[in-house]
N, C-alpha and C positions, 0 to 999 in steps of 0.2 A: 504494500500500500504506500503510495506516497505521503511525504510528508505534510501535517496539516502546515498553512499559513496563518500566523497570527502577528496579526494588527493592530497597533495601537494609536489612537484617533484621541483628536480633544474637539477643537472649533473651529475647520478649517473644512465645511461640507465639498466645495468644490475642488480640492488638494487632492481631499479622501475619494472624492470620484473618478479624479482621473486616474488615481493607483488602483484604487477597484477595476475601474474598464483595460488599463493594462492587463492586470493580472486576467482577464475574462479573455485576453488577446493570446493567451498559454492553452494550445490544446487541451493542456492535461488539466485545466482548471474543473473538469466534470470530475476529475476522480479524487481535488482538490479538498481537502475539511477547511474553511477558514473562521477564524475564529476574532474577532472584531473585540478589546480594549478599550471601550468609551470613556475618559477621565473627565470627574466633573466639572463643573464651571469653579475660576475664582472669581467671579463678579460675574452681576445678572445679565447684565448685556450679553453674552457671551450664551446664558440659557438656550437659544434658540437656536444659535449654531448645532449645538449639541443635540436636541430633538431635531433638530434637520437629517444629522447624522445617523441615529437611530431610525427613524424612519427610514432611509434611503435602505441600510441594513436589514430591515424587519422583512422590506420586500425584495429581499435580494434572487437572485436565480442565476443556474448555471454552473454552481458549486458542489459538489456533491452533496456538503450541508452547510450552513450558516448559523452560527450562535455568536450572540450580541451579548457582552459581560458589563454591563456599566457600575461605576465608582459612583457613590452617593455625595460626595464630597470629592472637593480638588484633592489629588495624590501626589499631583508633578509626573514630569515624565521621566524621570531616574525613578521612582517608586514601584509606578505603574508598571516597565520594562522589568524591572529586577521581580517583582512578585508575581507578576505575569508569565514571564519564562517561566520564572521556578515551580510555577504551579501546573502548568502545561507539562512541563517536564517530569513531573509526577507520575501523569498519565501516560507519557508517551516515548519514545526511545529518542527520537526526534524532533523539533520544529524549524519552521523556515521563518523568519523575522523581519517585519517592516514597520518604518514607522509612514504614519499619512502624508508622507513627501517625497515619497520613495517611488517615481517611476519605472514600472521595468517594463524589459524585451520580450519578444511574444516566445523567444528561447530560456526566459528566467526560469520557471520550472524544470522544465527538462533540466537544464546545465544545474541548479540546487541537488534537485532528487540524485540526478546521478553522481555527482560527491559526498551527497552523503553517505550513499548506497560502495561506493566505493573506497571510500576512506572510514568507514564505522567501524573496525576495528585496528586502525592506525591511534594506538593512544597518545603520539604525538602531534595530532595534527587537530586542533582547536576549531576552527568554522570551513565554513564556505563563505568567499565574500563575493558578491554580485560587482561592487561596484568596482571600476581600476580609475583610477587617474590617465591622462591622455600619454601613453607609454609607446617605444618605438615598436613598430612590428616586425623588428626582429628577436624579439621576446618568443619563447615558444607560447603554444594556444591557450597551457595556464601553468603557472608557477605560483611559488610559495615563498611567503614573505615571512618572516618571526613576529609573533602576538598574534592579535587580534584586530578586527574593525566593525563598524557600525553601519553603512549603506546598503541596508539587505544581506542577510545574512542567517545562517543556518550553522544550528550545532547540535550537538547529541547531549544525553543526561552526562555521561561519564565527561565530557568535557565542560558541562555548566557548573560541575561540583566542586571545581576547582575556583569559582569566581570570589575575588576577595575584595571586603565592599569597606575592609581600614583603608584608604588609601595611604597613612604614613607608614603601614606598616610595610607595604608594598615600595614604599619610596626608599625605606630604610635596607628594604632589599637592592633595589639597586645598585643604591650607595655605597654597598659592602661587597658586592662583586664588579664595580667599578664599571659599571654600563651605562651611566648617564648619557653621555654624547651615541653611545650605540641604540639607544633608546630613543633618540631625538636625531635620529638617521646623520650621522655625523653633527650636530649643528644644527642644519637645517628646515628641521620642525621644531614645534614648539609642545614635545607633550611632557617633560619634564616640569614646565611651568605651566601647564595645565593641571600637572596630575598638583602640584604645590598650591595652587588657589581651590581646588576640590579637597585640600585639608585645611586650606585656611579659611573654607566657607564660604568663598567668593565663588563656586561653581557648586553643581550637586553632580557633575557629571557620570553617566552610569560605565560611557563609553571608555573613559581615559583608565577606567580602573579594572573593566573588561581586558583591554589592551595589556596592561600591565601585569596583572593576574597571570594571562597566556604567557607574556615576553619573559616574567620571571623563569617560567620553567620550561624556557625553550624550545612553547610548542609554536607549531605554524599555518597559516592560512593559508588556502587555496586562492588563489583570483585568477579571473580569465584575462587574455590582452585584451579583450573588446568587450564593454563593459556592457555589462546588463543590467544594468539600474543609471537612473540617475537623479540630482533631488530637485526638484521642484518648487522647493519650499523655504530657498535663501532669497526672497524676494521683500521680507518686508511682513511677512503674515506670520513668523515662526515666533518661536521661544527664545532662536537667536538672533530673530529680525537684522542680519547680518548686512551690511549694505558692501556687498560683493557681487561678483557676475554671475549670472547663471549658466552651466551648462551646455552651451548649444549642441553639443553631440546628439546624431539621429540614433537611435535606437534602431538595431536592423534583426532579420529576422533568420539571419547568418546561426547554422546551429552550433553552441561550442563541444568539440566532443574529446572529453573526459578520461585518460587514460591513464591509468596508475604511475605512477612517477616515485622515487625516492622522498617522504617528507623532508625536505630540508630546501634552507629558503636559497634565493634565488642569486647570487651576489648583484647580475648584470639589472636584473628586477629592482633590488635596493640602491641601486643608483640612479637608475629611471626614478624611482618615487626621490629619492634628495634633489634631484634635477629640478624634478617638476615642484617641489614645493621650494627652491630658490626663485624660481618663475613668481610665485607670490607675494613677494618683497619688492621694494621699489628697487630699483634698479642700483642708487648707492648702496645697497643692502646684501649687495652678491658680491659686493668682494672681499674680503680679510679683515679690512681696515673698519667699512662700512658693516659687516655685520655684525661686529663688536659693537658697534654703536646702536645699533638696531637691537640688538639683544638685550642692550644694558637697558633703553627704553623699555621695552617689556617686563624685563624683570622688577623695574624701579615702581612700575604704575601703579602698583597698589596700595605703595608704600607712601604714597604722594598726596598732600592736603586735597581736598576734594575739585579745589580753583584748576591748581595745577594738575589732577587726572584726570579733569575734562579737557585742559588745554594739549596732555600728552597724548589722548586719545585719537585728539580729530590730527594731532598730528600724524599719528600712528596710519591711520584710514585714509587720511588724504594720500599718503605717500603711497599707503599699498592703490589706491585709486589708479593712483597718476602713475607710476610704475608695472603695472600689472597688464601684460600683453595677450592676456590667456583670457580664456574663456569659462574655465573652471571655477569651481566651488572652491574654496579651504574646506578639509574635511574635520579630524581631530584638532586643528588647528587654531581654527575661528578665533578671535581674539573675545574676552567676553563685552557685551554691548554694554551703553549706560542703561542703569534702571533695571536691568532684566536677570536674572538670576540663570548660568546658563546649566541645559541639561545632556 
């Protein structure tokens, strides 16, 4: 049986519709269970998205079956995902994971079902990730990166038991095997100072400590070259109302086909993903000198009177604006917004 889909949805009806009718664009959506995550409102305005959502859910079709979970109360979406999994997971060997921004290919099941059905008993190998960043094609058809990721994505019981939700205790792990910059793809990313503002409270993020969790014990992820998902949902409507570009990549209907590989990650793969997220920086930011300077900005911002981390911010964002030639999302990256608690 393939594995169910489960989605989690807040107040974004029309987000959650177009990842619904994707996923309805996967053959295999008829022999699909999915299982729909409605979190509740934090303010009333917000009510009616949410019965919008539920309804469109109620009369769904197409699915092999359809069951609609709703939250009585707001949970946030680090809660909701972490209780959710693990409750699914309860019942079931497997799930496949989206959040309501999560566009996929009309090959996103097939290319899920069959990693997982293929890697379920590799216990070093942590998810399926749908999503890849814009990578050369000379990458073979999927490779394996170290940890984890969050743009659709699929894992089994025996790799979610592993998920550790101290993030210091996880940082402390790091620390002591000296992986920081191997953790933050040389430099390049930012999830060392993500997973450090999700212990200092300034994130709740579920993703950074999913990642971390997998990275400490050197499991690894699968991703395809040609990605089968992508988010729709850095426009302004999200949690991280992120003002960065969207996506432009088509979704094609190109099948990935899946064939056993050694787990172990990629080196040519991790340099494509540092590549592509130097692309993300303004352009002083990619060399030596400038990304010193760039880092110490990030690092300093939260440490900053409130004047000054507003003024470090829109520096921060103008620069990646004005510097940023790509078309792409930040994924683990995202810098967190004003006002918004990210997840």
């Amino acid at each position: 049986m393939d594995a169910p889909v489960v989605l989690f949805a807040y107040s974004r009806p029309d987000h959650t519709r177009r990842v619904i009718n994707s996923l309805l664009g996967n053959p295999e959506a008829a022999s699909t269970d999915l299982v729909v995550y409605l979190d509740g409102p934090q303010k009333e305005s917000e009510r009616a998205a949410g019965e919008s959502i539920a309804e469109m859910v109620t009369n769904l079709s197409g699915f092999r079956s359809v069951k609609l979970i709703r939250a009585e109360k707001n949970k946030g979406l680090a809660s909701s995902i972490i209780d959710g999994v693990t409750a699914q997971l309860l019942e079931r060997e497997s799930v496949i994971v989206l959040e309501d921004d999560i566009e996929v290919a009309p090959t996103f099941l097939r290319y899920m079902n069959d990693g997982l059905k293929i890697y379920k008993g590799d216990a070093g190998v942590a998810s399926i990730h749908a999503h890849t960043y814009p990578v050369s094609q000379n990458l073979p058809e999927t490779f394996f990166v170290r940890g984890s990721d969050c743009w659709g994505w699929a894992t089994w019981r025996r790799a979610w038991e592993i998920f550790e939700a101290d993030g210091e205790l996880l940082l402390q792990q790091l620390i002591e095997t000296k992986e920081l910059a191997e953790f933050d793809f040389g430099h390049t990313a930012n999830f060392v100072e993500m997973l450090r503002n999700q212990i200092r409270g300034q994130n709740d993020s579920w993703a950074i400590r999913w990642h971390a969790s997998t990275f400490v014990r050197n499991m690894v992820t699968l991703y395809p070259r040609d990605t089968q998902a992508i988010n729709i949902g850095q426009d302004g409507s999200g949690v991280h109302r992120g003002l960065i570009r969207l996506d432009q990549r088509r979704l094609n209907d190109r099948m990935v086909d899946v064939v056993w590989q050694k787990p172990q990650p990629l080196l040519a793969a991790q340099s494509e993903f540092a590549r592509y997220f130097l692309t993300q920086r303004p352009r002083f930011a990619r060399s030596w000198m400038g990304s010193a300077v760039y880092l110490f900005a990030r690092k300093v911002h939260f440490l900053l009177p409130k004047k000054l981390r507003d003024a470090n911010r829109t520096f921060i964002q103008r620069s990646k604006r004005s510097g940023n030639k790509g078309t792409e999302n930040e994924h683990l990256v995202a810098l967190p917004p004003k006002n918004v608690t990210s997840t």
